[in-house]
MMTF fields as JSON, N, C-alpha, C and O atoms, coordinates in Angstrom:
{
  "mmtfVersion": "1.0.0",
  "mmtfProducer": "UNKNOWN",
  "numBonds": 491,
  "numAtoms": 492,
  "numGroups": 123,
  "numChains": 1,
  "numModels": 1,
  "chainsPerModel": [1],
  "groupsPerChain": [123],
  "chainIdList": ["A"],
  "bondAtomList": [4, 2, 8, 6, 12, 10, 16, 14, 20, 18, 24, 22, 28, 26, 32, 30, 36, 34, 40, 38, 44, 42, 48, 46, 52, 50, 56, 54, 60, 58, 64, 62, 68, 66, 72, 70, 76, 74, 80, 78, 84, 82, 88, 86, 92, 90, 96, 94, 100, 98, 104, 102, 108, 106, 112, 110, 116, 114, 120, 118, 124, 122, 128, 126, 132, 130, 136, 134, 140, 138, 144, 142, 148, 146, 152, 150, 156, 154, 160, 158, 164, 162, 168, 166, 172, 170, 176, 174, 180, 178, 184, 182, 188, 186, 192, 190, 196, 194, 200, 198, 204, 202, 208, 206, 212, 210, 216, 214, 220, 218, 224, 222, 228, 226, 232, 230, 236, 234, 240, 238, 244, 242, 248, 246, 252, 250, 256, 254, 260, 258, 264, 262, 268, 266, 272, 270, 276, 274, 280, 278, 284, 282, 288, 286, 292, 290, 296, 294, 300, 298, 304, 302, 308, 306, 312, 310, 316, 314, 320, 318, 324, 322, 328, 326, 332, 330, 336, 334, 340, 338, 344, 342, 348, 346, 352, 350, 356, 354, 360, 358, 364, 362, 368, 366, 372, 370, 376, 374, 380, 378, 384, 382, 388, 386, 392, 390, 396, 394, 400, 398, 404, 402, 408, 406, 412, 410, 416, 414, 420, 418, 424, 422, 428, 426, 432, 430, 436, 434, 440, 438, 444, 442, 448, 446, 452, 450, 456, 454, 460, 458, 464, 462, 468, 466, 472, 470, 476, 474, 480, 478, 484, 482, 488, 486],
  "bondOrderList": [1, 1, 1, 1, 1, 1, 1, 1, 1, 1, 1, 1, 1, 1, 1, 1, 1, 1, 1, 1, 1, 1, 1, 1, 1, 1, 1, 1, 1, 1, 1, 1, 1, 1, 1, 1, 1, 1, 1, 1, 1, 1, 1, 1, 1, 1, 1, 1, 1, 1, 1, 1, 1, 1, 1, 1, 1, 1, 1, 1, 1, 1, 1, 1, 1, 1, 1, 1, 1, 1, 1, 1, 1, 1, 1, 1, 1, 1, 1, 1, 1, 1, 1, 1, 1, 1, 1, 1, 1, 1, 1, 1, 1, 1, 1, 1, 1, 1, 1, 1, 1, 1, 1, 1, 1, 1, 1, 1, 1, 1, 1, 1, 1, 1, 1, 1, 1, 1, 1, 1, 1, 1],
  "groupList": [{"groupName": "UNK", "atomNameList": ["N", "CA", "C", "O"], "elementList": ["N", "C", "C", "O"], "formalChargeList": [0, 0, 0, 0], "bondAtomList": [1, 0, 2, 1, 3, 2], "bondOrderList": [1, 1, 2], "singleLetterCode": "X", "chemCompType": "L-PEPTIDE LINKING"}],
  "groupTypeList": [0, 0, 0, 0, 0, 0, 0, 0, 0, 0, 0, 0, 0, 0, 0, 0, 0, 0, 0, 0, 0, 0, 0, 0, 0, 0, 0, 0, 0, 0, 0, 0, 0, 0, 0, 0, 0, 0, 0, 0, 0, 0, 0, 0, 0, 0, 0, 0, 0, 0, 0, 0, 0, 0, 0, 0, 0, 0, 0, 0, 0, 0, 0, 0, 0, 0, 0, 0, 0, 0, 0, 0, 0, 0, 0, 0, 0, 0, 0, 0, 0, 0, 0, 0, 0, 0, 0, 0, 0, 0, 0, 0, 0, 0, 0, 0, 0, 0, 0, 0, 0, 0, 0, 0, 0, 0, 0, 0, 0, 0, 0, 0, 0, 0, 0, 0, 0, 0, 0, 0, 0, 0, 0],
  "groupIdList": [1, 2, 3, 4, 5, 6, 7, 8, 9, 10, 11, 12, 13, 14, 15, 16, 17, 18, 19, 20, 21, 22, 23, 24, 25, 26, 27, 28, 29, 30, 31, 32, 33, 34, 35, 36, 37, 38, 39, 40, 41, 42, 43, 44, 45, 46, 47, 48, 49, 50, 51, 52, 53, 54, 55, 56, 57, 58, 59, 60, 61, 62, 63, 64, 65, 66, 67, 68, 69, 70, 71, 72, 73, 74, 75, 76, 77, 78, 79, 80, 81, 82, 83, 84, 85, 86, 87, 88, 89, 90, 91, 92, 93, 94, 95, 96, 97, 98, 99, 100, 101, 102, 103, 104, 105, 106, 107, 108, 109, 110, 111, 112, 113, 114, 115, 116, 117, 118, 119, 120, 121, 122, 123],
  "secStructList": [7, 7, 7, 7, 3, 3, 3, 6, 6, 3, 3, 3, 3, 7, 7, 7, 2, 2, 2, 2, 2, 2, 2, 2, 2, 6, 1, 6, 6, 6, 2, 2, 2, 2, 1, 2, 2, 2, 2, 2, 2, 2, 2, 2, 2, 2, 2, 2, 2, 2, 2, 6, 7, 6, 6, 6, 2, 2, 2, 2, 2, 2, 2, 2, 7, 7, 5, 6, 2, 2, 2, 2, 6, 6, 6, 6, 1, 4, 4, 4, 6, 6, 6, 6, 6, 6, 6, 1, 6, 6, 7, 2, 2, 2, 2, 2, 2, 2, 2, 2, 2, 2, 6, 7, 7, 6, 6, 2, 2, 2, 2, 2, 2, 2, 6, 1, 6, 6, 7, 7, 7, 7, 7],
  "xCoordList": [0.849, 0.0, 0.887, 1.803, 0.561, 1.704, 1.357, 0.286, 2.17, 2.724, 2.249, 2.395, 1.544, 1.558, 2.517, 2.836, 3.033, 3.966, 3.486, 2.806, 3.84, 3.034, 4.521, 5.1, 4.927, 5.622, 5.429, 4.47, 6.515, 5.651, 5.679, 5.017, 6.565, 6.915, 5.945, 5.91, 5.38, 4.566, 3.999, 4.346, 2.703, 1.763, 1.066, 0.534, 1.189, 0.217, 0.942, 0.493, 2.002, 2.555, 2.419, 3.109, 1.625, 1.797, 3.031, 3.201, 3.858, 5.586, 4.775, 3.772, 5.509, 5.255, 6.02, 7.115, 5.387, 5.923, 7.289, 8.197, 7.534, 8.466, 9.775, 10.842, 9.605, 10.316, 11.261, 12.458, 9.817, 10.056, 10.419, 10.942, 10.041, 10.867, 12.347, 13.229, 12.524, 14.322, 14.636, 15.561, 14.168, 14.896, 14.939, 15.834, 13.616, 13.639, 14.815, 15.622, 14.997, 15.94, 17.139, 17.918, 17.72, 18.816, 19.147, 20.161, 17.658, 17.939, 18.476, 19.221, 18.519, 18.839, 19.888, 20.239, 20.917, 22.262, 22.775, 23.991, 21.884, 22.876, 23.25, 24.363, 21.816, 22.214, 22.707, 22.859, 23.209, 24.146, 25.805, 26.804, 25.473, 26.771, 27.739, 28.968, 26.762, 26.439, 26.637, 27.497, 26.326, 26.769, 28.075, 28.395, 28.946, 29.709, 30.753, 31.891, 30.325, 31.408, 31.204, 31.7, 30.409, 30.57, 31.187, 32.36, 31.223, 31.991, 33.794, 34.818, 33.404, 35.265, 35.793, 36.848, 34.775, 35.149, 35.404, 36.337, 34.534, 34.985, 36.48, 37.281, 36.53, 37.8, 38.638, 39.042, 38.994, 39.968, 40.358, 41.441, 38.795, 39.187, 39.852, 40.669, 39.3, 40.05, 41.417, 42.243, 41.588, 43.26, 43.938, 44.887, 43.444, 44.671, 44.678, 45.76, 43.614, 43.759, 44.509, 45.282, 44.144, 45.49, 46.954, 47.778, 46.951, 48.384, 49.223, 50.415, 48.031, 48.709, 48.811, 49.346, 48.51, 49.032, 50.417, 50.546, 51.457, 52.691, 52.935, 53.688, 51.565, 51.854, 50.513, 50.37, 49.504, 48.78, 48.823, 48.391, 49.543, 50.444, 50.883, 50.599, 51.885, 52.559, 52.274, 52.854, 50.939, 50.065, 49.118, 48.924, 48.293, 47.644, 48.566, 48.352, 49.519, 50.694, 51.078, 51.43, 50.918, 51.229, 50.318, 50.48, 48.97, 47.89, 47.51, 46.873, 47.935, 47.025, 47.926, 47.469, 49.273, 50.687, 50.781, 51.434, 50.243, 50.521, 52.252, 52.84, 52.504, 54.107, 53.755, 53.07, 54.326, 54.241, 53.417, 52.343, 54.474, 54.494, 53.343, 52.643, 53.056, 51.904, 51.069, 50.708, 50.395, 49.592, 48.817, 47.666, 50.452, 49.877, 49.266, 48.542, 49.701, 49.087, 47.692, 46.739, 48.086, 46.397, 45.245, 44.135, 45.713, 45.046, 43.27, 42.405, 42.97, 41.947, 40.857, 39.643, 41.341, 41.293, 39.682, 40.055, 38.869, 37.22, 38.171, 39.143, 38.413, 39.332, 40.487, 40.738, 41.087, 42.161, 41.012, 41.505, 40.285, 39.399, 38.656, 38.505, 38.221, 37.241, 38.436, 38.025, 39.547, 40.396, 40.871, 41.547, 40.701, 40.979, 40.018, 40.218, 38.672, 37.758, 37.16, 36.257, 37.799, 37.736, 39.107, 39.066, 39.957, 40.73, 40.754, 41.187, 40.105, 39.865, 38.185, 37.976, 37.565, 36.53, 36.34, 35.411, 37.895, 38.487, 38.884, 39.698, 38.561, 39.01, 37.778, 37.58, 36.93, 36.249, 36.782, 35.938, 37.584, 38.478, 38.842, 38.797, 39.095, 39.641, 38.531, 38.716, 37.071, 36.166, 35.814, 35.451, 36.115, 35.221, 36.578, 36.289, 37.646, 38.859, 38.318, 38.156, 38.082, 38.602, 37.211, 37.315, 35.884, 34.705, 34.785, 34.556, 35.101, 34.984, 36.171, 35.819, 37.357, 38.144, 37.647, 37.965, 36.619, 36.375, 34.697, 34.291, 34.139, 32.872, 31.73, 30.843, 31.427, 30.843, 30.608, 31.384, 28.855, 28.253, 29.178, 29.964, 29.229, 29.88, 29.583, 30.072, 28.64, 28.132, 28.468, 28.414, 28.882, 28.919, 30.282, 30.36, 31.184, 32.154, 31.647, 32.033, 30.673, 30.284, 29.279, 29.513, 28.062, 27.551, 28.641, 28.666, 29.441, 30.632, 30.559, 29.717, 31.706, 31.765, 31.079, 31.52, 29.916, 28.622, 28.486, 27.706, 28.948, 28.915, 29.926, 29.748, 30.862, 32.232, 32.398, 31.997, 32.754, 33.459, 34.115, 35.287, 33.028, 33.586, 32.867, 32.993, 31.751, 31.076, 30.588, 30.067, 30.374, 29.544, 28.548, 28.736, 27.108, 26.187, 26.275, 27.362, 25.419, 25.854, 24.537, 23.424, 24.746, 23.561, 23.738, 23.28],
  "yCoordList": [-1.18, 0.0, 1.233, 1.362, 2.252, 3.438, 3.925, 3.585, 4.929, 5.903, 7.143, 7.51, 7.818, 9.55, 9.947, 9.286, 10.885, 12.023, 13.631, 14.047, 14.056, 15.951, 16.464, 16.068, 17.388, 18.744, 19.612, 19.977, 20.68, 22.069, 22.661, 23.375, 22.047, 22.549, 21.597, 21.739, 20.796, 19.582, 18.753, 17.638, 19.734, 18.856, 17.783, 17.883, 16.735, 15.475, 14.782, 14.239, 15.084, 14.055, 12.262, 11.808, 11.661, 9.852, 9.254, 8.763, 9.427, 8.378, 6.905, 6.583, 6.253, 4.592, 3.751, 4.098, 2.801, 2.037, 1.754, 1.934, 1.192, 0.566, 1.766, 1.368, 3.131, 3.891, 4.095, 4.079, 4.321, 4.307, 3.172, 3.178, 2.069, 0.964, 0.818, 0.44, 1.164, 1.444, 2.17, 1.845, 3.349, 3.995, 3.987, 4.428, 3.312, 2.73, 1.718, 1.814, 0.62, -0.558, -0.391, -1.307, 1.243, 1.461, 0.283, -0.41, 0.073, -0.97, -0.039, -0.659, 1.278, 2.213, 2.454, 2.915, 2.04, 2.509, 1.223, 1.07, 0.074, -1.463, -1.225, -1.238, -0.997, -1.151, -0.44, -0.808, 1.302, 1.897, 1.547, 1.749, 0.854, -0.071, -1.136, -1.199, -1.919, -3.187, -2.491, -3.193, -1.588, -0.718, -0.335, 0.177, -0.296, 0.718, -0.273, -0.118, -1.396, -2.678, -3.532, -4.598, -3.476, -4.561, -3.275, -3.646, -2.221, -1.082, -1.168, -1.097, -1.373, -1.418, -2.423, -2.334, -3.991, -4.808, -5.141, -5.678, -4.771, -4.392, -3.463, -3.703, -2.51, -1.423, -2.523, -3.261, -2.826, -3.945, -5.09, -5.583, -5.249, -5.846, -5.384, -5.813, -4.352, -3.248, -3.179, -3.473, -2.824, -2.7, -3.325, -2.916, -5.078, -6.348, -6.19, -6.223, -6.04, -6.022, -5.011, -5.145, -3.546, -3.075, -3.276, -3.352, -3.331, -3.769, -5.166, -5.473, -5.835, -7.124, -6.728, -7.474, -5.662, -4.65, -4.331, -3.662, -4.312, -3.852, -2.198, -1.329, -2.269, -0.926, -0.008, 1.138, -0.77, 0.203, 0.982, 2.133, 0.159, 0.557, 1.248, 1.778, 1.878, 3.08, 4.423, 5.508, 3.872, 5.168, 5.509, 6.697, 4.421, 4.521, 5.651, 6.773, 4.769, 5.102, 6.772, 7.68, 6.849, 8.563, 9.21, 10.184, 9.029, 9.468, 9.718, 10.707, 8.755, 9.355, 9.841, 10.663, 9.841, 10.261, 9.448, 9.772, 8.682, 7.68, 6.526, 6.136, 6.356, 5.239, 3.599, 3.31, 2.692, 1.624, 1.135, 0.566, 1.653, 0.928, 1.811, 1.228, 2.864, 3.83, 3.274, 4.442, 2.662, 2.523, 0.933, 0.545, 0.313, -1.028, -0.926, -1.712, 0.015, 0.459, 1.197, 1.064, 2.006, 2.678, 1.853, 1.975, 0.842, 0.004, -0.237, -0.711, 0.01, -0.662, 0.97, 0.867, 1.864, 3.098, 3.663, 4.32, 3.674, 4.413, 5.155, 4.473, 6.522, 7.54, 6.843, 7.223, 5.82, 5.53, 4.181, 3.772, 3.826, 2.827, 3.626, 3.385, 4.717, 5.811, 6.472, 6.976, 6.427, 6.905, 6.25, 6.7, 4.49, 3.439, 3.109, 2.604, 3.551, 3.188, 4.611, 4.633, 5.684, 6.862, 6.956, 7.696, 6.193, 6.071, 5.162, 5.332, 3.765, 2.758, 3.596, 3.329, 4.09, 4.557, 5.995, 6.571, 6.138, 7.548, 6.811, 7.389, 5.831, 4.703, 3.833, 3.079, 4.007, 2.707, 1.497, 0.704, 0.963, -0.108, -0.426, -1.592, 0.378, -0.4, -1.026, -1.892, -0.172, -0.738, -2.108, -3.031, -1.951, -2.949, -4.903, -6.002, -4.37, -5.341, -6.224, -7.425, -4.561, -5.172, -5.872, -6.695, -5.668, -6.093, -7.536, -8.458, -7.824, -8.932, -9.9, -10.877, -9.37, -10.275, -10.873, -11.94, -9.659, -10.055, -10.876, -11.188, -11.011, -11.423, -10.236, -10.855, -9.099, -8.685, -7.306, -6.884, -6.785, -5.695, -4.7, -4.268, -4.188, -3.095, -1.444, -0.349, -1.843, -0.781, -0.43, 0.628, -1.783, -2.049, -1.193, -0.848, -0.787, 0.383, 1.466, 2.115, 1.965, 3.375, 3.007, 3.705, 1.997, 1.861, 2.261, 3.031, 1.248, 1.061, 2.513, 2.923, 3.502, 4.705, 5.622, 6.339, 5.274, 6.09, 5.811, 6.537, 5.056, 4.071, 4.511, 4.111, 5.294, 5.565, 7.13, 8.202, 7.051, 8.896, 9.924, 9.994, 10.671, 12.171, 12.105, 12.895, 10.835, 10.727, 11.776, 12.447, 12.419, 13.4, 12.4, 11.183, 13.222, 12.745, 12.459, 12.827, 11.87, 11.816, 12.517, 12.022, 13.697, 14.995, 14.635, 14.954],
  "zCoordList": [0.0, 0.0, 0.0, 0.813, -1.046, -0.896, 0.033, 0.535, 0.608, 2.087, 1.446, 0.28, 2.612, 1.852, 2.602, 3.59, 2.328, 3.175, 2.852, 1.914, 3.504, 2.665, 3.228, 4.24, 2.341, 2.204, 2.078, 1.398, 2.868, 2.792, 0.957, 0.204, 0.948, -0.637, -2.04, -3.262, -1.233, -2.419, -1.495, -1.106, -1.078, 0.054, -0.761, -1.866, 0.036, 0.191, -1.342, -2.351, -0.934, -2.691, -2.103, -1.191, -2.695, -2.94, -3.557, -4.673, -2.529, -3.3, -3.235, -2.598, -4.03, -4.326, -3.048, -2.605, -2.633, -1.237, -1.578, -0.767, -3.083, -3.233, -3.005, -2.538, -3.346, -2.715, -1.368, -1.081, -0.638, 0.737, 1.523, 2.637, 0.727, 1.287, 0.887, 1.658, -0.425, -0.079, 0.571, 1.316, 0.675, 1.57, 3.402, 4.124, 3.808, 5.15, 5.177, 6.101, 4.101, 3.817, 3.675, 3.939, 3.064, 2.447, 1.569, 1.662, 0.261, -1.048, -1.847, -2.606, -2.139, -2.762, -3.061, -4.147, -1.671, -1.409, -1.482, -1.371, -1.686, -1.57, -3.317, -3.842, -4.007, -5.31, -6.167, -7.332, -5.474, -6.08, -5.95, -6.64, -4.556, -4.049, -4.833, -4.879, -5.41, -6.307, -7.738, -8.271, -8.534, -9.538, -9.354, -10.426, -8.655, -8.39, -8.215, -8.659, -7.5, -7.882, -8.442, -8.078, -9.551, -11.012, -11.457, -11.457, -11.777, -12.68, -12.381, -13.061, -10.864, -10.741, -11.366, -11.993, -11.201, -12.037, -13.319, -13.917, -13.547, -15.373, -15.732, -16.635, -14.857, -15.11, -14.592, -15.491, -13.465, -13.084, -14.523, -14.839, -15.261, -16.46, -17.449, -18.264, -17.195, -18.548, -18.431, -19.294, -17.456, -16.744, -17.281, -17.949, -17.032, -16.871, -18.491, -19.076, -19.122, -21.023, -21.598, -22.547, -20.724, -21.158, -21.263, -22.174, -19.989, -19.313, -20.086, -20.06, -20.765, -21.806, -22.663, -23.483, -23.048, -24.591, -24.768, -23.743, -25.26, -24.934, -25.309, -24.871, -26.673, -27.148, -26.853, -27.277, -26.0, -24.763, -23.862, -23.814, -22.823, -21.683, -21.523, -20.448, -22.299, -22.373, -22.643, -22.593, -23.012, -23.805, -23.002, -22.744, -22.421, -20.762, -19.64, -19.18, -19.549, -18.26, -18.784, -18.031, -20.099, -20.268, -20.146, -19.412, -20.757, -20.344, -18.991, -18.629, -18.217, -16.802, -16.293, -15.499, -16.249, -15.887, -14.53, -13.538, -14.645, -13.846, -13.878, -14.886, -12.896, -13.127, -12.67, -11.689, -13.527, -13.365, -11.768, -11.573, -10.81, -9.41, -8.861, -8.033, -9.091, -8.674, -9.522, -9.661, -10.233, -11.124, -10.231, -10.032, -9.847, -9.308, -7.707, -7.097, -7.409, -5.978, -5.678, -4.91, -6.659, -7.175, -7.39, -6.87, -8.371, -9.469, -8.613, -9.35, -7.535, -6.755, -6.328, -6.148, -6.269, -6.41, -7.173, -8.145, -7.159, -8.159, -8.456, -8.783, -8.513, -9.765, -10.745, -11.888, -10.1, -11.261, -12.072, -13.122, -11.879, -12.366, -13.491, -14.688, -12.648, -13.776, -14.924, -15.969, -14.698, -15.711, -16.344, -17.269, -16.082, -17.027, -18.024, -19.128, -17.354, -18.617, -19.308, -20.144, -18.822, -19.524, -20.914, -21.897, -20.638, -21.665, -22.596, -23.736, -21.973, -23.024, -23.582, -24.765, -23.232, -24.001, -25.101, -25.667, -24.979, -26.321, -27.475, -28.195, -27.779, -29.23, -29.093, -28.14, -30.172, -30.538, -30.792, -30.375, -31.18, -31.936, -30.213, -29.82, -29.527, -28.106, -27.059, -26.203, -27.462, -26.724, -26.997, -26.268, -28.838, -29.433, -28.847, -28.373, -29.204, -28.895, -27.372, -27.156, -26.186, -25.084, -24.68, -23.77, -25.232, -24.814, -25.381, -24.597, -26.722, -27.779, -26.565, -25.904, -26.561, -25.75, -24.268, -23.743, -23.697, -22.662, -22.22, -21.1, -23.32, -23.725, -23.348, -22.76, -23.407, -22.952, -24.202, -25.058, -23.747, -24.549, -24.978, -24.135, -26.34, -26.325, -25.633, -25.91, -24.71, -23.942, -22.57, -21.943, -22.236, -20.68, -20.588, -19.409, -21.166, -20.301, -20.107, -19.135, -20.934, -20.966, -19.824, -18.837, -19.598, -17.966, -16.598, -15.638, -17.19, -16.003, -15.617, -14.818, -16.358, -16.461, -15.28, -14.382, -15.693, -15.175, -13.967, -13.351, -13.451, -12.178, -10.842, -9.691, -11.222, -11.32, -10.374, -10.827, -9.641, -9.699, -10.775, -11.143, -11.15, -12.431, -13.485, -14.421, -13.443, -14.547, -15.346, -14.455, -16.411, -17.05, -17.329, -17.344, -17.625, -18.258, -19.684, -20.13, -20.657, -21.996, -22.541, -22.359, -23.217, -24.079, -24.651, -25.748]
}
């Protein structure tokens, strides 16, 4: 059965139970949780596919100005994750490689992404 609530700003608005039950539940915050680490996972994927590139790597590692041993310490990091699949997602040909290699949608980095700390929206 939905919940009323009233505001002073938008009296007597009807939210949907299923609402207010995430948010009594914090389901809201499990499953932005759960987004947020299948995204690292995928970047963690992205990573190891870069990093088996010989002539990736270097181009990654300049790009983020990141160094080998900082890169491997970072590597677990939401910002250096969001900057791994912000760089594999500036080349089509790299999305299309690292998704095909890794079995998965050619969409799911740009989800990932979104998932991520610094995201822009896409207009």
């Amino acid at each position: 059965m939905p919940t009323r609530f009233t505001c002073v700003h938008c009296p007597d608005i009807l939210f949907r139970q299923w609402l207010t039950n995430d948010f009594e539940t914090g389901a809201n915050l499990t499953k932005l949780q759960r987004e947020q680490e299948n995204a690292e996972t995928l970047a963690l994927q992205a990573l190891g596919w870069i990093a088996a590139n010989d002539e990736l790597l270097p181009v990654f590692l300049g790009a983020s100005g990141l160094r080998p041993d900082e890169l491997g310490r970072r590597a677990g990091e939401p910002e250096v994750l969001a900057s791994v699949l912000d760089f594999l997602l500036m080349d089509d040909a790299w999305v299309i490689a690292f998704c095909d290699a890794a079995g998965l949608g050619y969409d799911r980095p740009r989800q990932a992404r979104h998932a991520l700390p610094g995201a822009t929206p896409d207009w």
